[in-house]
C-alpha positions in Angstrom: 14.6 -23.7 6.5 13.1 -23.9 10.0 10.6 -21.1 11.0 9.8 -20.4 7.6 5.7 -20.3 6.4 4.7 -21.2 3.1 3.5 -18.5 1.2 -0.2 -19.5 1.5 -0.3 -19.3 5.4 2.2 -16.4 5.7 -0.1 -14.1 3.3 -3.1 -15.5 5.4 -1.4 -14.4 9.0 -0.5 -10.9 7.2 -4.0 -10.5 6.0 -5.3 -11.6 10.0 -3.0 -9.2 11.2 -3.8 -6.3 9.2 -7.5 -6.7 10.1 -6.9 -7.4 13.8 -4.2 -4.1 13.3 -7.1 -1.5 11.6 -9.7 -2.8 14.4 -7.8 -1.6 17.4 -6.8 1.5 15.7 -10.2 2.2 14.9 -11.0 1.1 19.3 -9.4 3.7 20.3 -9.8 6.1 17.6 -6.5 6.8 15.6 -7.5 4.9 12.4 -6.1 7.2 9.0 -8.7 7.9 7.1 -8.5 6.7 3.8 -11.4 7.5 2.2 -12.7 11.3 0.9 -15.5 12.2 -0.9 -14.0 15.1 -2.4 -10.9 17.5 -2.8 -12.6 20.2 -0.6 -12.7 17.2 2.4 -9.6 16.0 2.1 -8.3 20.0 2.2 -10.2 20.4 5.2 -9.0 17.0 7.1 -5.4 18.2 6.2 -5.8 21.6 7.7 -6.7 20.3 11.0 -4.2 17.4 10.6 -0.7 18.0 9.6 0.7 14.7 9.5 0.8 12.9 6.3 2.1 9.0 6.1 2.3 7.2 2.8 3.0 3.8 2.4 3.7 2.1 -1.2 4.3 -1.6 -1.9 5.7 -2.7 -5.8 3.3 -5.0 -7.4 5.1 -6.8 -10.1 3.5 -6.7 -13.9 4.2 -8.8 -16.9 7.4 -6.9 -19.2 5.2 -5.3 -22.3 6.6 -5.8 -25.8 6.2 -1.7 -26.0 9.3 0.4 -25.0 7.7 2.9 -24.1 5.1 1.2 -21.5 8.5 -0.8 -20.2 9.8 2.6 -19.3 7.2 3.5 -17.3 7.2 0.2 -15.4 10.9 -0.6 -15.1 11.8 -0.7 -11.3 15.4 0.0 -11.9 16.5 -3.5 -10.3 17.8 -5.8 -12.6 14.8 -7.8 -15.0 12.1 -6.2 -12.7 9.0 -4.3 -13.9 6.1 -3.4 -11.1 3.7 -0.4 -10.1 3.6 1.3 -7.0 0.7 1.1 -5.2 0.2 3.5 -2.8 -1.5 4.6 0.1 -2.0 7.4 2.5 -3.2 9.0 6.2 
């Protein structure tokens, strides 16, 4: 398996990259912003910016022993159960 990284240093180079990524976006000033205070700002950044990018990765969780809490997690692929975690500009 040539060219392959171990988990440990590929999660490492993904976590240097997304820092080095978020620092030259933020250089020259087209950084998302992620963060609002409250409802009325983040109306008032979406007036003046249309665009609207959202980004979700599954996180895997344990299968719960009730039905009803395996419903909510079950990804739909075969034996997998994870939440969304999401993101947005």
């Amino acid at each position: 398996m040539g060219g392959l990284l171990p988990r440990s240093n590929a999660k490492r180079k993904q976590t240097m990259s997304i820092e080095i990524l978020k620092d030259t976006l933020s250089k020259i000033r087209i950084l998302p912003k992620r963060d609002f205070e409250s409802s009325q700002e983040f109306k008032a950044y979406f007036e003046k910016h249309k665009k609207l990018i959202f980004n979700a990765t599954e996180q895997r969780v344990q299968q719960s022993k009730d039905n009803k809490t395996q419903k909510e997690y079950y990804s739909g692929k075969k034996m997998s159960y994870s939440k969304s975690n999401g993101y947005s500009e």
